[in-house]
N, C-alpha and C positions, 0 to 999 in steps of 0.2 A: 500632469496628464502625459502621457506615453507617446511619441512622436512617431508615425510606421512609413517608412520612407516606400518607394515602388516596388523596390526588392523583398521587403518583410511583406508588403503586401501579394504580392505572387505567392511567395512563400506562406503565407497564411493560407492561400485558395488551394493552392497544391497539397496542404497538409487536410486541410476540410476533406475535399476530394476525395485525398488515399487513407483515410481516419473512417468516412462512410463507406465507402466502396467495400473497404476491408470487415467492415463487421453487416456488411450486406452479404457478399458472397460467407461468407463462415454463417450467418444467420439460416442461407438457403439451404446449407452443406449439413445443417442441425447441429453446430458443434457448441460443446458447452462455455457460458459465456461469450457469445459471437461477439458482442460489441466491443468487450475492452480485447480478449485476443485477435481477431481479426483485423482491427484496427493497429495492432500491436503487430504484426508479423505484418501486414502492409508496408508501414511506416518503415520499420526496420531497412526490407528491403530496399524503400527509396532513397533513406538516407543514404543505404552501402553504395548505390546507382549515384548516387551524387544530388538528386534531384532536391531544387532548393524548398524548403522547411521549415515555415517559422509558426511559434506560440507565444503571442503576444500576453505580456502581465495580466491584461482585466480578463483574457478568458482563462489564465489558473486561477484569476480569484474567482470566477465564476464556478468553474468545474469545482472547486473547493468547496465552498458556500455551499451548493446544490449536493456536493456529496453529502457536508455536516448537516444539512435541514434531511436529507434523508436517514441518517445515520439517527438523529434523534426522535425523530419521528415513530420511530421503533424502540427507540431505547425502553426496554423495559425487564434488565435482569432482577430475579427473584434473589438476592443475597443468603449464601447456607455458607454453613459452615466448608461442604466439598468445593466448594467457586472457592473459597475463601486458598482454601488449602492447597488445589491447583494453579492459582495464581504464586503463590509463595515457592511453591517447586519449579512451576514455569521459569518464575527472575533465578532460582539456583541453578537450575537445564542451562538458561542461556548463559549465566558467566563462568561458569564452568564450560560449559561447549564453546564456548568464544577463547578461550585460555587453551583448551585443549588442541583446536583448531590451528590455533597461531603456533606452540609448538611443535608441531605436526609441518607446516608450510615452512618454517624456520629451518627443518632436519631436510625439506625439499628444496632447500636452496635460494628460498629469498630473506633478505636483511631483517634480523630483527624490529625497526623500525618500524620498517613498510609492512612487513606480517602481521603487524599487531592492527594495522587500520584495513588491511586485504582480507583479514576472518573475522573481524566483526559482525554480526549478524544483523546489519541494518542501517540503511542512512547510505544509498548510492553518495548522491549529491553532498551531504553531510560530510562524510567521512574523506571523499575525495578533498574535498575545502580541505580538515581540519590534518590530513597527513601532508599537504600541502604548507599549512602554514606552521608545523612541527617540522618539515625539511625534511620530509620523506617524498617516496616515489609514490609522488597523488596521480601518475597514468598508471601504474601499476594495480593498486588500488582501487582506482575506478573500473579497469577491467576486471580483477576478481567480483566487485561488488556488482558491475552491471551482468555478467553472468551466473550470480547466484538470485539478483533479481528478476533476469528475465527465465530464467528454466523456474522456477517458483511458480511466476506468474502465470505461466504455459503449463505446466506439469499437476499444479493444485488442484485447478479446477476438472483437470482431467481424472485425477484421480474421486473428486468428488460427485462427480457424477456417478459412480460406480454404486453412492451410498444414498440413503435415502433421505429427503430433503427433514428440514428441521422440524421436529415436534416439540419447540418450545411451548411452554404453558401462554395459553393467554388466556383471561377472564372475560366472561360474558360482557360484564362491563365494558371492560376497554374496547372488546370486539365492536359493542354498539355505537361508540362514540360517532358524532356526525365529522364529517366533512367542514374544513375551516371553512367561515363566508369570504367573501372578498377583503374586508375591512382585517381581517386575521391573517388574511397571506400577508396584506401589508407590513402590519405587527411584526409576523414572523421573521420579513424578508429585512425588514430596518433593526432588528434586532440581533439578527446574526450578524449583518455588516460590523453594527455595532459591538457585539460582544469579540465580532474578527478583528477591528480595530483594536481594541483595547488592548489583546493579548498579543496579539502583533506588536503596537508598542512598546508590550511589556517584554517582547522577545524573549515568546514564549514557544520553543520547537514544534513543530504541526498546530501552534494558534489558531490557522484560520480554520481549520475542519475543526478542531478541540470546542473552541469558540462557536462555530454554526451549531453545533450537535447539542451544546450543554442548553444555549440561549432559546433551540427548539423544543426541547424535550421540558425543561422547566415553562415554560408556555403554553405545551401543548398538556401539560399536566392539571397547571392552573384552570386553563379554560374546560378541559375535557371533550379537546378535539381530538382527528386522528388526522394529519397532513398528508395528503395522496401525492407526490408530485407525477405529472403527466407522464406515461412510460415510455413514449417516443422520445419526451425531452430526456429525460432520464437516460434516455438507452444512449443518445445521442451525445450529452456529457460524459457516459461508460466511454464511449466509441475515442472520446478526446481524452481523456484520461490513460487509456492503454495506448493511443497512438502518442504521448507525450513519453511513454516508459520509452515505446520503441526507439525515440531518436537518440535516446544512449547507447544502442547499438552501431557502430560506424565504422567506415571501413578502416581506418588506423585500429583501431581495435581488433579486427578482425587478422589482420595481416600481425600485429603482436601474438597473438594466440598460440603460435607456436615454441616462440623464447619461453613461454612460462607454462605449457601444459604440464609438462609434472608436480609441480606445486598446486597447478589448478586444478589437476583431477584429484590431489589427495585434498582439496578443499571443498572439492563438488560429493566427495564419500563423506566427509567430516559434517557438513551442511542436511546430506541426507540421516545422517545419525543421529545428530540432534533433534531433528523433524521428525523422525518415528517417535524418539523417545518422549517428545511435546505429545504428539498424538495419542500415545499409549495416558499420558499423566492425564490431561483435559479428558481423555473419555472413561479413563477407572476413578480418578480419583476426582474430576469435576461433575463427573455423572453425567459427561456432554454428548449428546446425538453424534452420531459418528461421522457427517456431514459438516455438523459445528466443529466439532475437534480437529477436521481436517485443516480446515482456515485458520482455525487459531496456532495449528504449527507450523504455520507456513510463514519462511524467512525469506517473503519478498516484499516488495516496496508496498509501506503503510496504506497509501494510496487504492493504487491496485487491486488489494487484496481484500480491502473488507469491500470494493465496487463490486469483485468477483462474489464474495457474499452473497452480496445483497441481490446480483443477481443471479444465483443460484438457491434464492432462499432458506441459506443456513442461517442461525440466530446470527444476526449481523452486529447487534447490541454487544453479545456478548465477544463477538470475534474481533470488534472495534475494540473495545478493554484490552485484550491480551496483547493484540498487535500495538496499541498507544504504549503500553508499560513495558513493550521488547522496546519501541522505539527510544523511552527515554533510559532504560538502565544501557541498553546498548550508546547512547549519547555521553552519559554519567561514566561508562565502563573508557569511552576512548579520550576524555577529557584526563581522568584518572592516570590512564597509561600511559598519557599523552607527553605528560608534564614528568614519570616518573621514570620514562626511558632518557 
């Protein structure tokens, strides 16, 4: 059990506080996605302010859990050949644009080493660890990663708005399903823990969402429910989700930005390149609504971006898949490099 001493608890109230506030004002203001950006450009700015901030372990498992039960919930891609095909050029897009990326920042003047975990397309947290215990610059690093994750985070949904939300197929069927009763949230909610436990154990990278989503969707399949979770709760778990992105935003970060802006801008044009070019594959070749496509090329933090989905209602299903399998080739691609630099 988790021990939160006075300070983590202020810091907890402080973060609730500018986590709501933040996706209140953006919610009155109409901006798309209010809960995870609002909460996300709040946070940020507290943290740079100094103001103390804390997220205690049971609400990311929380936030997590609540995401995967919603994530599955939905889960319902039609498998074709074009998904098939878009996913296969998608994993080619990304290790080729991650290779390409890292030579590009390498000629801008940072270390081979630290370039190759600074253009990865994914895994803030992850990749900051894993250059870290390769003896590379894990601040370095985590600053390129947390500004390709938060302009992502901020810029997707903006551009997604522009498109029209998703016309994924769904069947009469499924449409009719009821509402789980009581006795099935239960089901649901001991079954994601459990399915989160297992692959946790099994340390298994994004386990515990992988785990909520599979343990839902295989349940809600079985029984032929449809799981609603409450949209205030929901929006409210959004709202802590983007405000958990913001606090990788901080003022040591901010005050580096300038030693490494030219490698970081020829990273932030290299990031955009590869994101059109996902965009363009997912919507010709995976035949994806132009709202879905946009999610699915979007190289920001796993989390994040399928909340942003799901509440922008692009196929969330399917934009969950692309971002899991950027996640783990990107994971596979720095392990690889890892050992081989």
């Amino acid at each position: 059990m988790e021990s939160i001493n006075t300070d983590q608890i202020i810091g907890f109230i402080v973060f609730t506080v500018v986590s709501v506030v933040g996706w209140q004002v953006f919610d009155r203001l109409h901006v798309s996605a209010a809960s995870i950006l609002g909460a996300l450009c709040f946070v940020a700015i507290a943290n740079i302010c100094g103001l103390p901030l804390f997220v205690p372990k049971w609400l990311k498992f929380i936030m997590t859990v609540n995401l995967g039960i919603s994530i599955g919930s939905k889960y319902d891609i039609h498998v074709n050949k074009n998904l098939i095909g878009a996913v296969i050029a998608f994993i080619f897009v990304i290790v080729l644009g991650c290779m390409g990326i890292k030579t590009l920042v390498v000629a801008a003047g940072v270390d081979k080493g630290t370039a190759i975990f600074a253009s990865l397309l994914g895994g803030l947290t992850e990749l900051s660890f894993l250059a870290q215990e390769f003896e590379f610059d894990a601040f370095v690093v985590s600053i390129f990663q947390t500004v390709r994750s938060v302009l992502m985070v901020i810029l997707i949904p903006i551009i997604a708005s522009k498109f029209k939300a998703s016309n994924a197929p769904k069947t009469k069927k499924a449409a009719s399903y009821p509402k789980p009763d009581k006795k099935d949230w239960i089901i649901l909610i001991v079954l994601a823990v459990l399915f989160v436990e297992l692959l946790t154990l099994l340390k298994v990278p994004a386990g515990k969402m992988i785990g909520a989503a599979v343990s839902t969707a295989v349940y809600s399949s079985i029984r032929k429910i449809k799981p609603r979770i409450n949209k205030s709760w929901h929006s409210l778990m959004l709202s802590f989700i983007g405000g958990s992105t913001g606090m990788n935003v901080s003022k040591r970060s901010i005050i580096a930005l300038p030693s490494v802006i030219k490698p970081l801008l020829v990273y932030v044009a290299g990031v955009a390149v590869v994101t059109f070019i996902v965009f363009l594959l997912a919507k010709k070749i995976g035949k994806l609504d132009d709202r879905t496509a946009v999610f699915c090329s979007s190289m920001g933090g796993l989390a994040p971006t399928i909340a942003a989905s799901e509440a922008m209602d692009a196929d969330s299903s399917v934009v969950s898949t692309f971002q899991i399998i950027r996640y783990f080739t990107v994971i596979a691609l720095a392990l690889m490099l890892g050992y081989v630099t």
